[in-house]
DSSP file (Angstrom, degrees, kcal/mol; ACC not computed):
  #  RESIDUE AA STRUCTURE BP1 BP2  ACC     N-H-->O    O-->H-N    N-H-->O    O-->H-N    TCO  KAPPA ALPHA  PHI   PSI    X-CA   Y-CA   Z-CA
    1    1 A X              0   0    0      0, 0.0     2,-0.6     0, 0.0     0, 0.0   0.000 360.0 360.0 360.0 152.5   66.2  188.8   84.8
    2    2 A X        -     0   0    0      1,-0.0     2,-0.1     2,-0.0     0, 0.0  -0.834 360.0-140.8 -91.2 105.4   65.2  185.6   85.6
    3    3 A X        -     0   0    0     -2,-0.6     2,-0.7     1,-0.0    -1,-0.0  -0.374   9.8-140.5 -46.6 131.1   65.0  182.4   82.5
    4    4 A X        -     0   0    0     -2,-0.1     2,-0.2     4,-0.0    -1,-0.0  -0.890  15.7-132.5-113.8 130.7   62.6  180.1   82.3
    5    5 A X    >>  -     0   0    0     -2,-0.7     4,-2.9     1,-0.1     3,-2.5  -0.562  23.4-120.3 -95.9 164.7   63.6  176.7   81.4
    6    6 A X  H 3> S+     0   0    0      1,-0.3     4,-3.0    -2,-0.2    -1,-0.1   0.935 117.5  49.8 -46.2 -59.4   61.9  174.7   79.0
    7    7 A X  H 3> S+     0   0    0      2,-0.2     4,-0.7     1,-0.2    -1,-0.3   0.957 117.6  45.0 -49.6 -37.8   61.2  171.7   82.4
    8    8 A X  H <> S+     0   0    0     -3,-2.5     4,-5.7     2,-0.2     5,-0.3   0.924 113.5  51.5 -94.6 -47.7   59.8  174.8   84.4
    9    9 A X  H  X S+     0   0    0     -4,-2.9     4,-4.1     1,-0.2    -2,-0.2   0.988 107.0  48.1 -31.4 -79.4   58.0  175.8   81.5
   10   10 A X  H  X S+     0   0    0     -4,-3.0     4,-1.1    -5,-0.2    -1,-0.2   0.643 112.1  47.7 -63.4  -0.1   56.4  172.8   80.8
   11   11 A X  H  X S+     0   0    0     -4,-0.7     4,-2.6    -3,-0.3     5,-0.5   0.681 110.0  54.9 -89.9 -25.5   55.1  172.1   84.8
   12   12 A X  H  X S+     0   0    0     -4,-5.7     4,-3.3    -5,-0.3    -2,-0.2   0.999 110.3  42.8 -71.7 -30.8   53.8  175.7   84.7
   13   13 A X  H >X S+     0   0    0     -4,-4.1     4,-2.2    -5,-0.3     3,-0.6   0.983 119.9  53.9 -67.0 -53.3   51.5  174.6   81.1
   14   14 A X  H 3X S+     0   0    0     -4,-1.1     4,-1.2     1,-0.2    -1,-0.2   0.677 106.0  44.0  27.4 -86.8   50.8  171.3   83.4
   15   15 A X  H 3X S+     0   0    0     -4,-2.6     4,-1.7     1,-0.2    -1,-0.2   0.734 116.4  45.8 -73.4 -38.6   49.6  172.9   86.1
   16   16 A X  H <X S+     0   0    0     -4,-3.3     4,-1.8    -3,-0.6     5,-0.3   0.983 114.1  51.9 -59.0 -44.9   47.4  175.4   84.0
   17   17 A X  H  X S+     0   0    0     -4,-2.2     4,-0.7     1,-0.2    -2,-0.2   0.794 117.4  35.2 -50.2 -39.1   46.1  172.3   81.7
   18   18 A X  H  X S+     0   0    0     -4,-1.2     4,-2.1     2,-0.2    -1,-0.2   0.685 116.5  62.0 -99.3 -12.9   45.0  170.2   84.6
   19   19 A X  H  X S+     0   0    0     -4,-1.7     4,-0.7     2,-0.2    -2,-0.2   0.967 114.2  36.4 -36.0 -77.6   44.0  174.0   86.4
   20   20 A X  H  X S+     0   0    0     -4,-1.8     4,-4.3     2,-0.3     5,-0.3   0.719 113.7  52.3 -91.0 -49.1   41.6  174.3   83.6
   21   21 A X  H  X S+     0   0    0     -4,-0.7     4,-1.6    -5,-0.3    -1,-0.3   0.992 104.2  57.9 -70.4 -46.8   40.4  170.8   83.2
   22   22 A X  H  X S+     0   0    0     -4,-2.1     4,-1.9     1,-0.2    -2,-0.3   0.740 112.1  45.1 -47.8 -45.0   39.5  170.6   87.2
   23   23 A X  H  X S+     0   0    0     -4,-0.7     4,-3.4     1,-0.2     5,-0.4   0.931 105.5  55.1 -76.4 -35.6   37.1  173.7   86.6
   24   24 A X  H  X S+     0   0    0     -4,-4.3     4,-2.3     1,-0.2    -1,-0.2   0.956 111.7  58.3 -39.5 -31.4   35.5  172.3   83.3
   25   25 A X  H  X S+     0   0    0     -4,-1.6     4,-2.8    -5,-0.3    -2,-0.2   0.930 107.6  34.3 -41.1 -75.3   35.0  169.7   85.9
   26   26 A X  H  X S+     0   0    0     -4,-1.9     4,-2.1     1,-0.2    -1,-0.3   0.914 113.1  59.2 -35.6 -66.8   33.2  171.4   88.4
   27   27 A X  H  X S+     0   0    0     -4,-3.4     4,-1.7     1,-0.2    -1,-0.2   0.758 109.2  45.5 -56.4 -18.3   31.3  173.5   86.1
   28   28 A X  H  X S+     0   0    0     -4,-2.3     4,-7.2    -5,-0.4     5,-0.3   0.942 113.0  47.8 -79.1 -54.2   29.8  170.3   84.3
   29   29 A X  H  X S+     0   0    0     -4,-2.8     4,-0.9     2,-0.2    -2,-0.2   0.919 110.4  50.0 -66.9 -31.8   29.2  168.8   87.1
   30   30 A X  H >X S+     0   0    0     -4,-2.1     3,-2.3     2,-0.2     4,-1.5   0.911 115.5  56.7 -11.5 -84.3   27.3  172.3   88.7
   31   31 A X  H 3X S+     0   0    0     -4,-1.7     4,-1.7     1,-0.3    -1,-0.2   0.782 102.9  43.4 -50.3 -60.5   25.7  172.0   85.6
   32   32 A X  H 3< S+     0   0    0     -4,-7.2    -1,-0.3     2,-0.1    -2,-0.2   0.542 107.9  56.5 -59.3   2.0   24.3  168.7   85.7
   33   33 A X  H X< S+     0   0    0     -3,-2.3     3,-1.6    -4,-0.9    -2,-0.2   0.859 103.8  56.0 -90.2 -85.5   23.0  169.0   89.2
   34   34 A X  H 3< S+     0   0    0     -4,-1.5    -2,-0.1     1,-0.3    -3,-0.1   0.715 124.1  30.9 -16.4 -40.7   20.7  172.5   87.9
   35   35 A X  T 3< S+     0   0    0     -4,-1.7     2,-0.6     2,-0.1    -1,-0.3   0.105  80.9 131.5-105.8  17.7   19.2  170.0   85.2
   36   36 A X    <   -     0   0    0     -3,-1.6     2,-8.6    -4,-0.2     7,-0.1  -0.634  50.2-148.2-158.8  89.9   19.2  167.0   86.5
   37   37 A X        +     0   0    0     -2,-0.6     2,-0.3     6,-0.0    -1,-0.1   0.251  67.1  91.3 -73.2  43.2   15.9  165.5   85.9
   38   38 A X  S    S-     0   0    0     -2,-8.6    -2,-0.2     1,-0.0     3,-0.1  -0.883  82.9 -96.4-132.6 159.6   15.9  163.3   89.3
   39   39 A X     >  -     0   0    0     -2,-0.3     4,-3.9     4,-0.0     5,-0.2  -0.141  38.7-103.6 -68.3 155.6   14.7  164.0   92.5
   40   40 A X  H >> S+     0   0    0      1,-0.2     3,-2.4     2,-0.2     4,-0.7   0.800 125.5  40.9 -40.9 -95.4   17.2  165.4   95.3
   41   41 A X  H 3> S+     0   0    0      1,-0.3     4,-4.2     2,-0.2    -1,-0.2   0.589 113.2  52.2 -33.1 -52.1   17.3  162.1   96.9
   42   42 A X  H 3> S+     0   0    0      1,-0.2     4,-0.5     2,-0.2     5,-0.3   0.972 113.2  48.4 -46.5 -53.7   17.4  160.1   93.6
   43   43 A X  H XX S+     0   0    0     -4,-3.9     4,-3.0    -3,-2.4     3,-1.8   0.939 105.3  57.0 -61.1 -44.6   20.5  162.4   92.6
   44   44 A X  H 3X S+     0   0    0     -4,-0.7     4,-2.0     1,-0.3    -1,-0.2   0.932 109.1  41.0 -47.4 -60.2   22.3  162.1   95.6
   45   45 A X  H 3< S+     0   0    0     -4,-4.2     4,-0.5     2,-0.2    -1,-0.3   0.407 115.4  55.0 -81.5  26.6   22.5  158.4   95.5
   46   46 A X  H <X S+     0   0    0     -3,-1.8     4,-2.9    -4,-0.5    -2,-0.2   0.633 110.3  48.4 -71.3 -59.6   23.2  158.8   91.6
   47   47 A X  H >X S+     0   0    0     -4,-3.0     4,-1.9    -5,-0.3     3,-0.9   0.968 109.8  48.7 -63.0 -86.5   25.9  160.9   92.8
   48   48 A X  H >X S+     0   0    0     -4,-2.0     3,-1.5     1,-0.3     4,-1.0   0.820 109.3  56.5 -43.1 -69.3   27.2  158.2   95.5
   49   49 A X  H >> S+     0   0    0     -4,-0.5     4,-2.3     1,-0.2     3,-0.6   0.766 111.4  40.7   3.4 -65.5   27.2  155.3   92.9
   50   50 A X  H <X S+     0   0    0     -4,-2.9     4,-1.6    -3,-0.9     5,-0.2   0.814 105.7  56.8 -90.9 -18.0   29.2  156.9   90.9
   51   51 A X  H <X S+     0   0    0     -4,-1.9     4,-1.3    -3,-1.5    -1,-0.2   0.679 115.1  48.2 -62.9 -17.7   31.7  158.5   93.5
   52   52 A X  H <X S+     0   0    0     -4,-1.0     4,-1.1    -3,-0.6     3,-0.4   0.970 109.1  56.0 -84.5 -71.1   32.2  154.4   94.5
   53   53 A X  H  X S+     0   0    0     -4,-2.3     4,-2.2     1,-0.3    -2,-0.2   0.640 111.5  34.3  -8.9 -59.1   32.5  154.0   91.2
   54   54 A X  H  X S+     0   0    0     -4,-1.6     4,-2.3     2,-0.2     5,-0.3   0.836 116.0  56.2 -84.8 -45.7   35.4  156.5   90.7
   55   55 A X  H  X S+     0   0    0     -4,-1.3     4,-2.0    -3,-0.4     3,-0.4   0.957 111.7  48.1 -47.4 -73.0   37.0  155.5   94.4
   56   56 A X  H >X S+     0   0    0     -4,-1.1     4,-2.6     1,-0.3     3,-0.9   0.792 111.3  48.4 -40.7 -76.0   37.0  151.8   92.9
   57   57 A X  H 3X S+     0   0    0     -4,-2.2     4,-2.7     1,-0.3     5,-0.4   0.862 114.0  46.4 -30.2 -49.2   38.7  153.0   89.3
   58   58 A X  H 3X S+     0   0    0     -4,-2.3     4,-0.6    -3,-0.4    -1,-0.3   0.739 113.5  49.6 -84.3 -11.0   41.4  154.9   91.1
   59   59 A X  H <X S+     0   0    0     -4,-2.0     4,-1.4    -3,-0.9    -2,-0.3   0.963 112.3  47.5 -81.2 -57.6   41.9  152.0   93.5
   60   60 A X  H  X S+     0   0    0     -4,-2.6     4,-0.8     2,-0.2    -2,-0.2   0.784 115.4  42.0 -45.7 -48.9   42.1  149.8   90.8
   61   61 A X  H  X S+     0   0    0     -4,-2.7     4,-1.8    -5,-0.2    -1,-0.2   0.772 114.0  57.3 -69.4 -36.1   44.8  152.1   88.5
   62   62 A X  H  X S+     0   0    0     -4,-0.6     4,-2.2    -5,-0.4    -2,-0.2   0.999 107.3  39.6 -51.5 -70.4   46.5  152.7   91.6
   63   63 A X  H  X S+     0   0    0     -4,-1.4     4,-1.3     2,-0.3    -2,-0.2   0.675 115.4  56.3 -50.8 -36.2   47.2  148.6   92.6
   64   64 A X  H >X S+     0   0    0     -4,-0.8     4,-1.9     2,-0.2     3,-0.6   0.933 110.9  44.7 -84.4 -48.1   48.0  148.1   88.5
   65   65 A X  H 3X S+     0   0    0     -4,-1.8     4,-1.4     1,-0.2    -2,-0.3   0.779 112.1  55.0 -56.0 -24.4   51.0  151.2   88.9
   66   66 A X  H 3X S+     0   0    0     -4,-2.2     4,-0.8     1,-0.2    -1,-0.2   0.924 113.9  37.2 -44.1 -54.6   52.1  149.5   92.2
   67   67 A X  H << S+     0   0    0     -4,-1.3     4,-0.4    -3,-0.6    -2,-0.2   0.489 114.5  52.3-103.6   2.2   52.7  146.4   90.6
   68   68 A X  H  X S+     0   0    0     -4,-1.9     4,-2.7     3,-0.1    -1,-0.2   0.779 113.1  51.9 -83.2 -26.7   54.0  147.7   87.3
   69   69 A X  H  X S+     0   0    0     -4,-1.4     4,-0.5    -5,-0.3    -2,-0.2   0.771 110.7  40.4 -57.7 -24.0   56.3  149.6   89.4
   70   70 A X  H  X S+     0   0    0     -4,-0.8     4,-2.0     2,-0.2     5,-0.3   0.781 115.5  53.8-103.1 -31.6   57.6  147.0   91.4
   71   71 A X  H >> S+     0   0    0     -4,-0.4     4,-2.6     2,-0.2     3,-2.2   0.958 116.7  42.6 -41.1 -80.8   57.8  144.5   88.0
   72   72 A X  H 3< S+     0   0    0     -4,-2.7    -2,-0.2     1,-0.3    -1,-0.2   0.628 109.6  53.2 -41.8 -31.7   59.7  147.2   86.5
   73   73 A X  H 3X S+     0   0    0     -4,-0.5     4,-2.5     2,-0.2    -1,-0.3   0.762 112.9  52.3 -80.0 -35.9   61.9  147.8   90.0
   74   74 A X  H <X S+     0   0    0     -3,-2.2     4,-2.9    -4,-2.0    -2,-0.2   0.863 108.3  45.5 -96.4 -40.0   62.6  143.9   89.7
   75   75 A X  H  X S+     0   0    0     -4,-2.6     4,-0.9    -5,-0.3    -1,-0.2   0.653 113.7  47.9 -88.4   1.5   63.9  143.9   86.1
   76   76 A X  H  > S+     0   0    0     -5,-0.4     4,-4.2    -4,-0.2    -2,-0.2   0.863 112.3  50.8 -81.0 -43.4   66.1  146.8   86.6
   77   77 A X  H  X S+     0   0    0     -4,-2.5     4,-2.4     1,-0.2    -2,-0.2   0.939 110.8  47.2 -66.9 -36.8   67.4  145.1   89.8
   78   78 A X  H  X S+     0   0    0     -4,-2.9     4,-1.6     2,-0.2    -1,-0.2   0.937 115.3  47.4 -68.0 -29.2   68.2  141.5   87.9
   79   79 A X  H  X S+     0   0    0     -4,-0.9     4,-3.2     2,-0.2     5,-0.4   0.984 111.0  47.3 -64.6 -43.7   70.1  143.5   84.9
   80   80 A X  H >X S+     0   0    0     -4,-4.2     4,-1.0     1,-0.3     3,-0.6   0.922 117.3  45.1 -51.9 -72.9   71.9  145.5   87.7
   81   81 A X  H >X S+     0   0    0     -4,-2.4     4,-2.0     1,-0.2     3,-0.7   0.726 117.9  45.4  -7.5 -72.0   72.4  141.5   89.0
   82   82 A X  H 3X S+     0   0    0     -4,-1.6     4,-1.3     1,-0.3    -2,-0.2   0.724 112.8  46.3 -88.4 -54.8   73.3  140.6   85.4
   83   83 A X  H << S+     0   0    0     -4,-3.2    -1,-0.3    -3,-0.6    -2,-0.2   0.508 110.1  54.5 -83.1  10.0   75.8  143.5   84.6
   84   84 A X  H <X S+     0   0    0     -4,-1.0     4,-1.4    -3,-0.7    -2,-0.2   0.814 111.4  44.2 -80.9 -59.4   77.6  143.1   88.0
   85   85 A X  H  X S+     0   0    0     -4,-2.0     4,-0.9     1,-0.2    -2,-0.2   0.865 115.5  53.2 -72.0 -31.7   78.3  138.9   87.1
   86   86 A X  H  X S+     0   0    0     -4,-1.3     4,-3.2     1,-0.3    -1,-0.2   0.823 104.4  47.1-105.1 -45.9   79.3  140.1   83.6
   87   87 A X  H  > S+     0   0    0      2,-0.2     4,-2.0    -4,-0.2     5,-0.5   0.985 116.9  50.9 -70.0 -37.2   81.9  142.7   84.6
   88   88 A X  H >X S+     0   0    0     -4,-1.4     3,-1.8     1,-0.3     4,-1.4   0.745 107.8  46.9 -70.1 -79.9   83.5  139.9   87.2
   89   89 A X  H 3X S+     0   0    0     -4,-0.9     4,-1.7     1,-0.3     5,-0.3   0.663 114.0  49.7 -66.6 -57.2   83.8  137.2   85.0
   90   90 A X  H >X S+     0   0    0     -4,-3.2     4,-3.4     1,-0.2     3,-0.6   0.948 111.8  51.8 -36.5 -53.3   85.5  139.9   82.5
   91   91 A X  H <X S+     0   0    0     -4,-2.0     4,-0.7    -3,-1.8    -2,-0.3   0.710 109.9  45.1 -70.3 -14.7   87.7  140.9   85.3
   92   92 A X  H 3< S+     0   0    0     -4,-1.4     4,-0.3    -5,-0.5    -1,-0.2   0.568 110.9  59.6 -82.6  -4.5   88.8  137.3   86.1
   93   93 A X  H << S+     0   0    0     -4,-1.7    -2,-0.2    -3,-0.6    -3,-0.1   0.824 105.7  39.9 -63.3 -58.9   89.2  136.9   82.6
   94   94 A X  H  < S+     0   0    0     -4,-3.4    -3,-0.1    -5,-0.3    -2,-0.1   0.872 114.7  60.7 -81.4 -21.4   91.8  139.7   81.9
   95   95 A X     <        0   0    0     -4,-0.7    -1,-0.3    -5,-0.3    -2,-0.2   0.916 360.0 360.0 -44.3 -52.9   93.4  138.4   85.4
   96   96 A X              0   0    0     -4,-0.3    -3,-0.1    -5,-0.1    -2,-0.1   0.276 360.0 360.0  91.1 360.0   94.0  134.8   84.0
């Protein structure tokens, strides 16, 4: 019989969580459409608004994780820089 580990575990509750959340999604929006006290036309460009809206957001969150990545990519690479000079200078130390 096959284990499951704890990492495989937690992608499969993941996968369910964000599974689950994606239909609340849908179904809300479903919902709000039925009820929706605007006209087709009106809702539909309600509806584009806010899909620019959402493009915009995710562009935006996108562009800040780029540049935290690459911040983060830069301070790994100067320690890597930093513990590199550190060991030579030890090893020309115990050299004489």
């Amino acid at each position: 019989m096959s284990e499951i580990v704890p990492e495989e575990l937690a992608e499969a509750e993941g996968t369910s969580v964000l599974a689950w959340f994606l239909t609340g999604a849908v179904i809300g929006v479903v919902a709000g459409l039925m009820f929706a006290p605007r006209s087709g036309r009106d809702t539909r460009q309600f509806i584009s608004e806010k899909t620019q809206q959402g493009k915009e957001a995710v562009s935006e969150s996108s562009k800040e994780m780029i540049d935290a990545g690459r911040d983060m990519f830069e301070r790994g690479r100067k320690l890597v820089e930093d513990a590199a000079d550190l060991f030579e200078r030890g090893r020309k130390l115990m050299r004489g």
